[in-house]
N, C-alpha and C positions, 0 to 999 in steps of 0.2 A: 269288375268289383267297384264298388260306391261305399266310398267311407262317413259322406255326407250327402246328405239330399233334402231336400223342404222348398219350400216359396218363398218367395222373397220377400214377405212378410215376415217367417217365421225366421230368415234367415237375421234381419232386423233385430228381429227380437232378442236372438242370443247375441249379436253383437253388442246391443246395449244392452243386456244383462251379465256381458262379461264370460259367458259360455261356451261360445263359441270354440275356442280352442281345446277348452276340457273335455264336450262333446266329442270334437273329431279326432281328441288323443284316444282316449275310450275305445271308441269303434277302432281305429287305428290297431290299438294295440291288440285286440279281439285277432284283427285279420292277420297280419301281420306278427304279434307274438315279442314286441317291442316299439320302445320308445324316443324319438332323439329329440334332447332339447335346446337345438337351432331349431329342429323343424315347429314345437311347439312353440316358440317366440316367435316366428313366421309365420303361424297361424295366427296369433293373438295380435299381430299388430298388421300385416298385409289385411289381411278378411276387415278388418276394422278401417282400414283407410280406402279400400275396395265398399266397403257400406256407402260412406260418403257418397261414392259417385252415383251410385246408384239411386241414393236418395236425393243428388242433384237432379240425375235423370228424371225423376220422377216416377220412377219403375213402379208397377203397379202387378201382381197378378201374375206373375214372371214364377220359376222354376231355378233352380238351381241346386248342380251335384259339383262337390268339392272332391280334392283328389281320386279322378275318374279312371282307373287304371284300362289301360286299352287292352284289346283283346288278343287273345296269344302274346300276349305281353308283360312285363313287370313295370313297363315305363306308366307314369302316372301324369295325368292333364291338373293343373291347379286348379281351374274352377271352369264352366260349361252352362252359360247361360242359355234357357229358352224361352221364346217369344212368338210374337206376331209382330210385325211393323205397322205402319198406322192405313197402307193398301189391304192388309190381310195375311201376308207373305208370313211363311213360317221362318224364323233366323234359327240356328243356335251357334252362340259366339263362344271361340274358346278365347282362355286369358290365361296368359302366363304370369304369374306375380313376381317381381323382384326387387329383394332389398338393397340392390348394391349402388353405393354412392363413384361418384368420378373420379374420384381416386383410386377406387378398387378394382378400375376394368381399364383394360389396355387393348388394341388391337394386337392380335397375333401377327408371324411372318407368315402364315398359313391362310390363303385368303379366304375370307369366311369364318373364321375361327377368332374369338379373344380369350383374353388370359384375367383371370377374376384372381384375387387377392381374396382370401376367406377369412386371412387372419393366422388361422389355424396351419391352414396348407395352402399350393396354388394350384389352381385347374384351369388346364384349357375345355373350352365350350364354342359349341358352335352360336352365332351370333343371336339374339332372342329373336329376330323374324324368322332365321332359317329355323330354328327350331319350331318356332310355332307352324311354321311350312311345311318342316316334317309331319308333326301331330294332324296339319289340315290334310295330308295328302294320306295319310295312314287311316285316319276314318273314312275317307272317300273310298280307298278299297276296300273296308272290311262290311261298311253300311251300306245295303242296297237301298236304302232311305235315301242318301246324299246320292244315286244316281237315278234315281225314277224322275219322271219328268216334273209331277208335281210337287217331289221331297223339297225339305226346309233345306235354304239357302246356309254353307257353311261359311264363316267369317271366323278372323281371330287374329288377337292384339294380344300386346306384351305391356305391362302396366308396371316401369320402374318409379316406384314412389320416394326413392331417396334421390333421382338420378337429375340430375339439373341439365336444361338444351342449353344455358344462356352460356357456360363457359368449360373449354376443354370437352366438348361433348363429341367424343370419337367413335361410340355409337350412332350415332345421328350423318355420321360426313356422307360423301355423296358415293362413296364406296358401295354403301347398303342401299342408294336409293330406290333400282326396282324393286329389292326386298320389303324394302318400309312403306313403299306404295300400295304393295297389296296384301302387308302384314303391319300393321303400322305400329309403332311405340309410343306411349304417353308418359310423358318425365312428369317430374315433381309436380311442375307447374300447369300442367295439362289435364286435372282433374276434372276442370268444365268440360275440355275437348274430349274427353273419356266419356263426360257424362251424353257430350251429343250423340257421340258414335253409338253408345248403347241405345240413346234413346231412338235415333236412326231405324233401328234394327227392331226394338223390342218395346217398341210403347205402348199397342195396344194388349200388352198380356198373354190369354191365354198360356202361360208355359206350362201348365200341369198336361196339357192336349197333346204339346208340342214333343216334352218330354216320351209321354206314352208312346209315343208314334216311334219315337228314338228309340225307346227300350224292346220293344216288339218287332222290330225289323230283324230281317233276316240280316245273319253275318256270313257274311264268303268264305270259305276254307281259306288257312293260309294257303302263301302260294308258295308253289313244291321246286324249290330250287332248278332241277332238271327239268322242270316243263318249261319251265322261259331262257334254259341256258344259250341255245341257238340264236333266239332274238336278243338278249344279253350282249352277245359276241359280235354277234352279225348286222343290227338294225340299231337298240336305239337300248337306253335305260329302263328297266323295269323294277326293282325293286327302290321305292323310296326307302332312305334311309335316314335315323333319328338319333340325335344326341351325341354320343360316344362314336356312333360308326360316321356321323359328318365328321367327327373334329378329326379322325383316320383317314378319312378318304382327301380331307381336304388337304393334310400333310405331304400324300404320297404326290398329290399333282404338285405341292410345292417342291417337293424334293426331285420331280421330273426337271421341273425348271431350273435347276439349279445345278444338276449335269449335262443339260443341256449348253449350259455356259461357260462347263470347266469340264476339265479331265479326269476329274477326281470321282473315283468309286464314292457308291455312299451304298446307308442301307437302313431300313424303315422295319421295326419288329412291331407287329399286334399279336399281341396275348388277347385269349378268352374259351373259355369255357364252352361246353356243347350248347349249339342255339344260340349260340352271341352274334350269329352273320358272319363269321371269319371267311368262310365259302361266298357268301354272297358280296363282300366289299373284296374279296378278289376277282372274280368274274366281272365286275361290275366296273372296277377301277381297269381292269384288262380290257373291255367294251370301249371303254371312252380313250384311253392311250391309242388303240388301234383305230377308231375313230380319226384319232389325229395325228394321225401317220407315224408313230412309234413304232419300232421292232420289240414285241412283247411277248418272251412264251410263260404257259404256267406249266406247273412241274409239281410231281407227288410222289411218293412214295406208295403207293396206295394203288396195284392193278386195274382193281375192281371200280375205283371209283376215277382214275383216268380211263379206261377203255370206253366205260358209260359216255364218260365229259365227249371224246372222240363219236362214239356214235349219234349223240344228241346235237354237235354242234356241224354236221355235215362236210361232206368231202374238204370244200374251199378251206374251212378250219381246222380241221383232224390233226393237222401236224403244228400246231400252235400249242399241239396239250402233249408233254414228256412228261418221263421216269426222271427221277433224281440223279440217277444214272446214265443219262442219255447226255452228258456233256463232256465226256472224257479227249475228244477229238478234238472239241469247238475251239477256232484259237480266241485269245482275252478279247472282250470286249466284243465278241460277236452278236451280240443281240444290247439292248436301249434298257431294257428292264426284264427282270426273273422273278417270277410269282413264286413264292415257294410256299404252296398250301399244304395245311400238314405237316408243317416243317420238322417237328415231334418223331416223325418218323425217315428223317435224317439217318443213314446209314453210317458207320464207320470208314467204308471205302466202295467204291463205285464197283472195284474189282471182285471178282470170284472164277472159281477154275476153268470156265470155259472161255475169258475173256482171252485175245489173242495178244501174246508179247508185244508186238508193237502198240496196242494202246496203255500197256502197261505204264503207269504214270508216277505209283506211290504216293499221290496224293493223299489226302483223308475229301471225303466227298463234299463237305462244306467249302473248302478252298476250292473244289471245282466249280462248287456253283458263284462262286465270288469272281472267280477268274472270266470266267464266262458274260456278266453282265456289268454294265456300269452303275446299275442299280438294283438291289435285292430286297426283296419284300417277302419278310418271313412270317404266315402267320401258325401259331402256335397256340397249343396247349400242353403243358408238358404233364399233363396228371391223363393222358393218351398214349402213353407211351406203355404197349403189351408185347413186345419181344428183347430180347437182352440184344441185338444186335442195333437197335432205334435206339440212336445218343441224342436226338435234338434238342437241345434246350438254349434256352435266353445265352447262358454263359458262354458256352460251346459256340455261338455263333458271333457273342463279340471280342472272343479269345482269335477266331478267325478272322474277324474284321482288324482286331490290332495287329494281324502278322501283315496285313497289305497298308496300313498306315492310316485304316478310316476309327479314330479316335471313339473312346467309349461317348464321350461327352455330343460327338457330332450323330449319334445311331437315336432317333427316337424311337420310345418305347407308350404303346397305348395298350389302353388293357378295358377294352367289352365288358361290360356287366350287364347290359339287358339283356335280358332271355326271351327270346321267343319260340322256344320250344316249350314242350311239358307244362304245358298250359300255360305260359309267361312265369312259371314258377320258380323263381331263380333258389327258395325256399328248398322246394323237391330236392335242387341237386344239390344246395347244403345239407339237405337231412342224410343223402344217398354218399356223400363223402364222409360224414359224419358215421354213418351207421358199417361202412368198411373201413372202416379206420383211415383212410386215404390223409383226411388232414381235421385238423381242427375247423369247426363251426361257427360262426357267430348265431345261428340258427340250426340247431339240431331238432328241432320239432317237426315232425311232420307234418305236410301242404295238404291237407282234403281237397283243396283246389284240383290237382294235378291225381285221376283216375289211377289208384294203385290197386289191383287186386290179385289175390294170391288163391290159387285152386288147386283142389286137392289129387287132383288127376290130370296130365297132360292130354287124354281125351277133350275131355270139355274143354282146356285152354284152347287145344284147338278147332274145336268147332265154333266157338266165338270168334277166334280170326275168319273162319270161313265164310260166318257171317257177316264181316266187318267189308272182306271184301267182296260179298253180295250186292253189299248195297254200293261202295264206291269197290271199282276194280283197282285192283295193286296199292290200298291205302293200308294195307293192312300185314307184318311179317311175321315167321317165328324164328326165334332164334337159338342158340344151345352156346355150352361152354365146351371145350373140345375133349369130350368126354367116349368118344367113341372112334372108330375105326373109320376110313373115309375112303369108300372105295370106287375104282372107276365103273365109267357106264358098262353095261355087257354089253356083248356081240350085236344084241338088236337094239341098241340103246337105250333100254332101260336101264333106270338107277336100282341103287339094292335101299333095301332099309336099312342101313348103319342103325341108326338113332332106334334104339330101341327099350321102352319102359315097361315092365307087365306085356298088357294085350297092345300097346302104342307103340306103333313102327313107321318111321319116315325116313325118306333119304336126305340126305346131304346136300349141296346145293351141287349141279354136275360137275365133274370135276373139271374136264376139260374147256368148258364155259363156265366158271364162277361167276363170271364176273356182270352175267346178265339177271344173275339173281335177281338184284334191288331191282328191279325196271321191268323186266320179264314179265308174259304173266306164268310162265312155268315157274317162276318163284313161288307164286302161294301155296305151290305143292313141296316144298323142300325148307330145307331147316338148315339157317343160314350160320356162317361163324363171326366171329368178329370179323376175322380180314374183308369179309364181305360187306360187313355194316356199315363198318368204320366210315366216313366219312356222308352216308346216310340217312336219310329221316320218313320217319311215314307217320301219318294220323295213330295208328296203334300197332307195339309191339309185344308178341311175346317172347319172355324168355324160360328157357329151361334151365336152372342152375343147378350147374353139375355139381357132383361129388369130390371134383377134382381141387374145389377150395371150401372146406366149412370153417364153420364157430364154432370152439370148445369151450361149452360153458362154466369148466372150470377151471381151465388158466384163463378163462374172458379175453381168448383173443384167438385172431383168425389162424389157422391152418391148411399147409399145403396137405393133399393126397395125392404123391406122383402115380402111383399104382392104378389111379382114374383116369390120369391124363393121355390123349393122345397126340397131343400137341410137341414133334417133338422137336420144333424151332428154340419152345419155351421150355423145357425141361433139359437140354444139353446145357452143361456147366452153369447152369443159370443161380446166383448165390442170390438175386431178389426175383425168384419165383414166385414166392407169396406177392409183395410189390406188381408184379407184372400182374398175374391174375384178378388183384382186385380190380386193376384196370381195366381188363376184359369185361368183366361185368357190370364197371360202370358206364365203359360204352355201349355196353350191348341195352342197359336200362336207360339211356337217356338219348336215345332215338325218336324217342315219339311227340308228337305233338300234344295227342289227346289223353292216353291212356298207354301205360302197361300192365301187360297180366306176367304174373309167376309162377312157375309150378318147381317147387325146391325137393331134389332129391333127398338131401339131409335133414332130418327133421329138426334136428336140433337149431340147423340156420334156421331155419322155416318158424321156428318159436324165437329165435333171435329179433329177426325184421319184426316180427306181429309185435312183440315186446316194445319196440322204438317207435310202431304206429301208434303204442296206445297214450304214448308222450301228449296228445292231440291237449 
């Protein structure tokens, strides 16, 4: 999405006519559906001291798109110059703009990371090259432009205009050197040095050519967490990581180093939201510890989506990936660090009736996993939590960190907010919390961005996935609310049709294999449940929402129907039934990258949702 775009002519023009900012609030608020006024005092004085340079440069003929939001993404580029240089070379330069003076930014303990003062509140941030590093390395994957032979050269700077080099400049120390070399920053006083680099890069014009060529290029499918989880583990870093997930990852290596030196437990909580990478800076952070000779396992609650991790990461690794459950023996301190993915689905106690007396411990299963590593890394969501027996949450786990002495104050806590799922629409899954009552909104409108479509027959829903994965294999699932009976394979191992609407009959995902649903390609014949999804993603899902939760539109609020449900983990003594189910289907709806389709038993939901799209 482009909230701004013109020539640097035109761009000129609104600057000195003072437009500038009221333009890109406009469109802003069109896309988006609101307004912040930091960010419009950010526009109106950055973009205006950013002019300058340009017309130092002597830019001529050039292109430019302001707040460029990346693809599969909600993270947004400040501005995205293109050109020609004075050989002919196509550039296009990203710029990070920022207003913060030297008093207001600090190195972190976290290396890579500072700490900005807003005023309002504090943020830690990763440094402005690495972030521009991010931005550069995340359009190199997604642009087949930036990797053809003859595609335009990417560049990109960070331009602090209040930010002075001459005194106290701790951005600037030799800490960031390889950064600033091949991301550089221009302070206050470097407006010339801004203006060379641009003109370096983009003097002879052409951007309207350069731009086209940008906008026309093929973009690469995200990449699917489980197809590089072996090389993840095994070889080397594959997913770049931007913003939020640097200032995480760079934490957890600090907090490595710092048990390294002492004996003291500690322990690292990321919060976020479906599509935030919570999966991916665990595998990722797991890669690089084991790289450098840490004793690391990860751990889940979750069958389906450790059995997969086990199969995809090969023999050598298979036993690096546990159940939440798999620690009750281990004596303290047996393993450097504990991944705890999923953490949401934290159990009560490790035990149950076939567990044999001598492991018998009475623990609660959070102490197990504490006991067990000298470092815990919990990432979480706690609005994933779909069975009464899953206590995970933030509290719970620092309630168990004060029983062994690791102080609330010494546990950090970071919290994802870019979405890279559902089309980057962090939007969608405010409207999808919004519209189940889950929580309050700051955005209850719904995304057109993010493919929402609702059909009137589970036939056609499914033949649109059949289609979906015609063209890509296994990009495509369906899924159901546990609405029906789930029965095992017969004698020749056929499944039965459980799942059955009118003339629509499908089976269940097999019982005694669930867990190769997501991966499989016998998944695209079977109709998956949550337990199966959960921790999953594909280009498009569908779901079937059952009858076992609607809307009554005349108490205007959600209800359970136990008499639908076949779910009976979730129906035993469960007093937030209703709670748990919405949950179900908001993970079961925000799996996809590209597109969900719906097909709603209850009509009355089914006019509920359509009602909250036409909010648009």
């Amino acid at each position: 999405m482009i909230i701004y775009q013109g020539s640097s002519e035109e761009f000129n023009q609104d600057v000195i006519q003072n437009q500038i900012a009221d333009k890109i609030a406009k469109n802003f608020e069109e896309a988006f559906h609101r307004i912040n006024e930091s960010e419009y005092r950010s526009w109106a004085t950055s973009l205006a001291i950013l002019n300058n340079s340009f017309i130092y440069a002597g830019l001529k003929d050039n292109y430019l798109l302001v707040e460029y939001q990346l693809p599969y993404s909600s993270k947004r580029i400040d501005v995205l110059v293109f050109g020609k240089n004075s050989s002919g070379e196509e550039n296009v330069v990203i710029l990070e703009l920022k207003q913060w003076s030297n008093k207001e930014v600090k190195l972190s303990d976290a290396e890579g990371n500072i700490i900005v003062d807003y005023g309002r509140f504090i943020k830690e941030q990763p440094h402005p090259s690495l972030q521009v590093q991010g931005y550069y390395f995340y359009l190199k994957d997604f642009f087949e432009l930036f990797n053809e032979v003859n595609g335009p050269k990417l560049n990109g700077a960070s331009y602090l205009h209040n930010y002075s080099k001459l005194k106290n400049a701790e951005l600037l120390s030799t800490n960031f050197a390889k950064e600033i070399k091949s991301f550089p920053i221009f302070s206050k006083e470097d407006s010339s040095g801004l203006a060379d680099y641009l003109r370096n890069r983009l003097q002879q014009g052409n951007g309207k050519v350069v731009f086209q060529r940008f906008s026309g290029s093929t973009i690469r499918p995200s990449k699917k967490l489980l197809d590089h989880t072996s090389e993840m583990i095994n070889h080397r870093q594959i997913f770049n990581l931007i913003d939020d997930q640097i200032v995480a990852y760079n934490n957890i290596l600090k907090k490595v180093k710092e048990i390294e030196k002492s004996n003291k437990k500690a322990a690292v909580i990321i919060k976020g939201g479906p599509g935030t990478g919570k999966s991916v800076i665990a595998l990722e952070i797991m890669g690089e510890l084991l790289r450098k000779g840490e004793k690391v396992m990860h751990a889940t609650g979750s069958s389906a989506f450790t059995n997969t991790l086990r199969k995809v990461v090969g023999v050598r690794a298979r036993n690096l990936f546990k159940f939440f459950n798999s620690f009750m023996s281990l004596p303290e301190d047996y393993i450097d660090v504990l991944i705890c993915d999923e953490a949401h689905r934290i159990r009560e106690t490790s035990e149950n009736r076939y567990t044999p007396r001598s492991l018998r411990t009475n623990l609660p299963q959070i102490d197990e996993l504490f006991k067990v590593a000298k470092l815990n890394i919990f990432l979480i969501d706690e609005f994933q939590i779909v069975r009464p027996n899953e206590i995970g949450s933030v509290s719970l786990i620092k309630e168990a960190a004060k029983r062994i002495g690791i102080k609330e104050s010494e546990i950090p806590v970071f919290e994802l907010k870019s979405q890279f799922r559902c089309s980057g629409s962090d939007a969608y899954l405010q409207w999808l919390d919004d519209v189940l009552g889950i929580r309050e909104s700051e955005l209850a409108r719904f995304d057109a961005k993010m493919e929402f479509r609702i059909f009137d027959n589970p036939t056609d829903m499914m033949n649109e996935i059949r289609k979906k994965n015609k063209e890509i294999p296994n990009s495509a699932r369906i899924t159901a609310g546990f609405c029906w009976p789930w029965s095992p394979p017969r004698s020749d191992g056929t499944l039965v049709n459980d799942v059955k609407i009118g003339d629509f009959e499908m089976p269940w995902e097999k019982k005694d294999q669930f867990w190769k649903w997501a991966t499989d390609n016998s998944g695209m014949e079977q109709v998956g449940t949550v337990y199966t999804s959960q921790g999953f993603e594909f280009d498009y899902i569908a779901v079937i929402f059952g009858n076992d939760l609607v809307y009554d539109p005349v108490k205007k609020d959600w209800l359970t129907k136990l008499e639908n449900s076949y779910d009976t983990y979730i129906k035993r003594k469960n007093p937030d039934i209703t709670k748990h189910l919405k949950s179900v289907y908001r993970v079961l709806m925000s799996r996809a990258h590209k597109g969900v389709l719906v097909y709603f038993m209850d009509k009355e939901t089914e006019k509920f949702f359509k009602s909250k799209m036409e909010s648009i």
